[in-house]
C-alpha positions, -999 to 999 in steps of 0.1 A, spaced: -284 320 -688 -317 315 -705 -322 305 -741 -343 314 -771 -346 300 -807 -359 328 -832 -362 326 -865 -348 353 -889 -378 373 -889 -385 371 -851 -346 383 -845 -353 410 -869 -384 425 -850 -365 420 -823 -337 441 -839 -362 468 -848 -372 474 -815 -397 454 -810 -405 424 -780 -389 391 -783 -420 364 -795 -433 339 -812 -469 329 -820 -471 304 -784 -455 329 -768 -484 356 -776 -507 328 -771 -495 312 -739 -489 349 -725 -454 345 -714 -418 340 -734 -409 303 -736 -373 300 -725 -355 266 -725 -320 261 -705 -285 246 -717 -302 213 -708 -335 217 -724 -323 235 -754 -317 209 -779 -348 188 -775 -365 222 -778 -349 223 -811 -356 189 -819 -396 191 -811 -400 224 -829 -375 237 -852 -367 202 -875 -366 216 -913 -361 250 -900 -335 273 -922 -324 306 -908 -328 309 -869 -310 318 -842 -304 311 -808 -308 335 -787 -291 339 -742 -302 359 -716 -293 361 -681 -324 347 -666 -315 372 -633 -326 402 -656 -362 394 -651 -364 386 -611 -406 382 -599 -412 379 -638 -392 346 -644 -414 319 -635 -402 277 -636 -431 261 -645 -432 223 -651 -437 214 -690 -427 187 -708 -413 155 -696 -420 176 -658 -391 192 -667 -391 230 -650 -386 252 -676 -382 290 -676 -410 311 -685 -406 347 -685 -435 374 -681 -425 406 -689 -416 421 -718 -385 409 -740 -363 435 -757 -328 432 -778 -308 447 -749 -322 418 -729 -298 394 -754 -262 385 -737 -255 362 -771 -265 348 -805 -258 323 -823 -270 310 -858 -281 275 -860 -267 265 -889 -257 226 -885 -280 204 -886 -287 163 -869 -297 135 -897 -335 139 -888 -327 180 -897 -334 199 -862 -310 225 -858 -278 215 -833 -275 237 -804 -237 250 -801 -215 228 -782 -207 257 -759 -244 261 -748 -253 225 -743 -223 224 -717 -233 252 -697 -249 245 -660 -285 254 -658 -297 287 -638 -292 276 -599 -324 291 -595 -340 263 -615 -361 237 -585 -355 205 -590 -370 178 -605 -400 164 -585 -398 121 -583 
């Protein structure tokens, strides 16, 4: 699995039919995607004071060719997905609604402890 942090509005286009995106998303040209090891920092860097969002799996074999790893931050791989995302696409969601001291959303306990996608390369030295 694959995961995605929306906010209420996001999950509700999604809801209505439309694609799965945020702003760097339509940006960047691609869905960001973080994995079970990625996710809370992801949360952390850009969600802190957030109210309202969700996270968002997908089973990152859905998207074959169109799933790229691509390193980003710390050159971490993460997964980036270039296709279209839709609703149906969504295996589970969550609400984020605890919070750390600093006020980033915590990921569920249950996600964090998942393996990451064996199709993830490893970290280069």
């Amino acid at each position: 699995m694959i995961y995605k942090v929306l906010t209420a509005e996001q999950l509700a286009e999604v809801e209505g039919g439309g694609l799965m995106q945020a702003p760097v998303d339509i940006a960047d040209g691609y869905v960001h995607f973080s994995t079970s090891k990625q996710v809370q920092e992801t949360l952390s860097k850009w969600f802190k004071g957030q109210t309202g969002c969700v996270l968002v799996s997908v089973d990152s074999k859905d998207f074959g060719p169109d799933l790229k790893w691509e390193v980003s931050r710390g050159g971490d791989h993460f997964p980036h997905v270039y296709a279209p995302v839709r609703e149906y696409n969504i295996s589970s969601i969550w609400p984020l609604d605890e919070f750390d001291a600093d006020g980033a959303p915590l990921a569920p306990e249950f996600v964090v402890r998942q393996p990451e996608p064996s199709s993830k390369p490893k970290r280069e030295a």
